[in-house]
N, C-alpha and C positions, 0 to 999 in steps of 0.2 A: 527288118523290124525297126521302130522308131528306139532312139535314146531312149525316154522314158519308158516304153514299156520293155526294153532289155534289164535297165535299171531295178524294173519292180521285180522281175524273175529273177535277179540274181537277188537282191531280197530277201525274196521269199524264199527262195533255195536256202541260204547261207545264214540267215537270220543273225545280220549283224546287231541288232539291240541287245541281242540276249548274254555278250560277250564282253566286260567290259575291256578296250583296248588301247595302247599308246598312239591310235593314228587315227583319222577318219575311215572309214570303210564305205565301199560305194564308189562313186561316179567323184575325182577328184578333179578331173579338168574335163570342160563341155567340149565336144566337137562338134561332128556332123549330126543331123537330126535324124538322118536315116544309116542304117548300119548296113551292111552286105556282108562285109569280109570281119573278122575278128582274128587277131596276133594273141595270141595266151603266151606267159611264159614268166619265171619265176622272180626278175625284178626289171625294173622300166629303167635299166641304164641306158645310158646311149647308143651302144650298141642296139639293141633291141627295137628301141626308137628308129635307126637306121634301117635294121631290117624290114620293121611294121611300113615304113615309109617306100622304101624298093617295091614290099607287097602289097602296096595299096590300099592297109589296110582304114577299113573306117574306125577302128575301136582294137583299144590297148586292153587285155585281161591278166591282170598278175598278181604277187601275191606281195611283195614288198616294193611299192608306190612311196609316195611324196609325202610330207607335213607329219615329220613325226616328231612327239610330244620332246619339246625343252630344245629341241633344233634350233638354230638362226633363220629366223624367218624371211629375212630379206631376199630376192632373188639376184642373183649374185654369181658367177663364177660357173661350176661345173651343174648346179644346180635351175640357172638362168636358161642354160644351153638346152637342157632338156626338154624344159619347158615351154621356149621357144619353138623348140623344133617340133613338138605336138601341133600347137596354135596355129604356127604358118601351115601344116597341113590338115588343120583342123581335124586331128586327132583323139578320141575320147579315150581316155583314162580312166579304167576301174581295177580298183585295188581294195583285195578284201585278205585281211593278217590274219588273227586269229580264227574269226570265223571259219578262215578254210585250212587252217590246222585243224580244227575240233571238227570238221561235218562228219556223220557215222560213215557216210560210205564213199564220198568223193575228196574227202579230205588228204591234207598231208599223212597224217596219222594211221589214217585205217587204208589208204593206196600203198603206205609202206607195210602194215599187215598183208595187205593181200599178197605182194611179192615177197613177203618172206616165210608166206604159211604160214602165220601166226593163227592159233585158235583160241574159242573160248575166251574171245577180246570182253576187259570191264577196265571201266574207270579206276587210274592207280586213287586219284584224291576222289576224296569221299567229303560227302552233304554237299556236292557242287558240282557245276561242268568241270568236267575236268579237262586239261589238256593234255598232261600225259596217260598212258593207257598200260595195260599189263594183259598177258595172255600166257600161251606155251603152246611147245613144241609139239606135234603129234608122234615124234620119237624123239628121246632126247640126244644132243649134239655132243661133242668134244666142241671146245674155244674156237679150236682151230677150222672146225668144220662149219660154224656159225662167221667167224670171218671170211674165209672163203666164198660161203651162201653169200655174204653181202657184196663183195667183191663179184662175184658172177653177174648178180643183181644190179646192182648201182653202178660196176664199170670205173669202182678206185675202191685201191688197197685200205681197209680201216683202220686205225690207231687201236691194238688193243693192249688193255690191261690185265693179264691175267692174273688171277688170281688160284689158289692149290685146289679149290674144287674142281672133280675133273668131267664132270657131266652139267649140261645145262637141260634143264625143262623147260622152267618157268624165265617169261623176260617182259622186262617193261622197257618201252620207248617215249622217246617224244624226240621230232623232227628239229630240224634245227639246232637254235641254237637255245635245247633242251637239258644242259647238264648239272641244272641246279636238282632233278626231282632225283637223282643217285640215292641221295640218303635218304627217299621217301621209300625207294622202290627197295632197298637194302632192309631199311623196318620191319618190311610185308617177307624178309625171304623171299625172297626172289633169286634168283640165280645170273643172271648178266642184267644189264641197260645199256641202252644203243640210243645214241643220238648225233646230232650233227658234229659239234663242238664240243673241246674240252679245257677245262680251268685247271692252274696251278692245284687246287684243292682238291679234283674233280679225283687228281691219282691217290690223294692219302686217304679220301673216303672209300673208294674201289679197293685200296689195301687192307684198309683199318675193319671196312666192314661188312670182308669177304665177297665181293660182287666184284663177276669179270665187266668190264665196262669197254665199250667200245665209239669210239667218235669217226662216225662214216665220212661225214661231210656235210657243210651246212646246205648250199647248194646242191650235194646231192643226194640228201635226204629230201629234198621240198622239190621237186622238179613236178611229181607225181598230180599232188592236187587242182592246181589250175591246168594240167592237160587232160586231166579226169573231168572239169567240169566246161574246158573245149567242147572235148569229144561226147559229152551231156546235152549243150548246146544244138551240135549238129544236131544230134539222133533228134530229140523232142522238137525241134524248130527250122529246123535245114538251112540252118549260116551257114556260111562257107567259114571254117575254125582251123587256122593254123596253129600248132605251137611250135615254139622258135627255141631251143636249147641254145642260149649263149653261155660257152665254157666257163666254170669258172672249178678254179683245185680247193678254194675254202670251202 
């Protein structure tokens, strides 16, 4: 498939205009003009770069990419290296952030619904896209049975905060590093929120306003959407779509 027309189908898939976000989304650095192979995976460090390069690949697909908003824009240091090491192998770089947190079915968002049985998925904010989301259980959990699910799932133990309610139904998420919507999802009653990352505050609001809260992991909350839209790739177009897990414990 050439650049440009890989470029317009993820596009048109992810629909980065309709998102407003802190980084470019799309095609960040040109490579080759013909693609074969494609590297998915959740950020273009250097590792990954390294691996994409071992595998030959023509084209980089991830979800946290380069030039983000208020950054030093100079090329420079660990930043220079990356970048270099695309260009000498003429590597194409698409990174798409929010967009593929928010997509309904390949996204971060709804890939982590789908492995944790979430049902009856809707937007927690309301008059907008939203990014974070709310659903429930098809029986209701114990804490400990809901951490556990995610630990099975994700493959690391969760940070949680329990809180005296002893049953969960209803739960809102958002990947990453999603731990500001707590007091949105607390509002609505809700019974737990799961997300990547957690803030000093993140524990007094899960205390103060009864919601078990749990912070899985940023990286391994987001692993999910760019190998969902890999393995998209293959099936409708027949790349050849690696995705490459580089470890990371945040």
């Amino acid at each position: 498939m050439s650049r440009t027309k890989l470029h317009r189908v993820l596009n048109e898939l992810l629909q980065p205009q309709v998102i407003p976000d802190g980084c470019p989304n799309g095609l960040q650095i040109e490579g080759k003009d013909t693609i074969y192979k494609i590297v998915t995976g959740v950020t273009a460090s250097q590792a990954l770069i390294d691996r994409a390069i071992e595998l030959n690949a023509d084209a980089l697909f991830v979800h946290h990419g380069y030039f983000w908003k208020g950054e030093d824009a100079c090329l420079t240091g660990m930043k220079k290296q990356r970048i270099a090491s695309l260009l000498k192998h003429d590597i194409n770089l698409f990174a798409y952030h929010l967009p593929l947190d928010v997509h309904p079915s390949l996204g971060n968002n709804a890939q982590l619904a789908k492995l944790l049985d979430i049902q009856d998925i809707e937007n927690l904010e309301s008059g907008k896209l939203s990014i974070a989301l709310k659903g429930r259980f098809s029986s209701a959990l114990t804490p400990q049975a809901l951490a556990q699910r995610l630990q099975d799932v994700l493959g690391k133990s969760p940070l949680l905060e329990q809180v005296p309610k002893p049953l969960i139904s209803t739960v809102a998420w958002c990947t990453g590093g999603g731990q500001k919507y707590i007091d949105l999802a607390a509002s609505q009653g809700i019974d737990a929120f799961i997300t990547g990352e957690i803030s000093e505050q993140t524990i007094h609001s899960a205390r103060e306003m009864n919601i078990h809260f749990y912070a899985a992991g940023h990286h391994a909350t987001e692993r999910y959407g760019a190998k969902a839209v890999g393995e998209y790739l293959a099936e409708q177009y027949g790349l050849d779509v690696k995705f490459v897990d580089i470890a990371n414990p945040a």
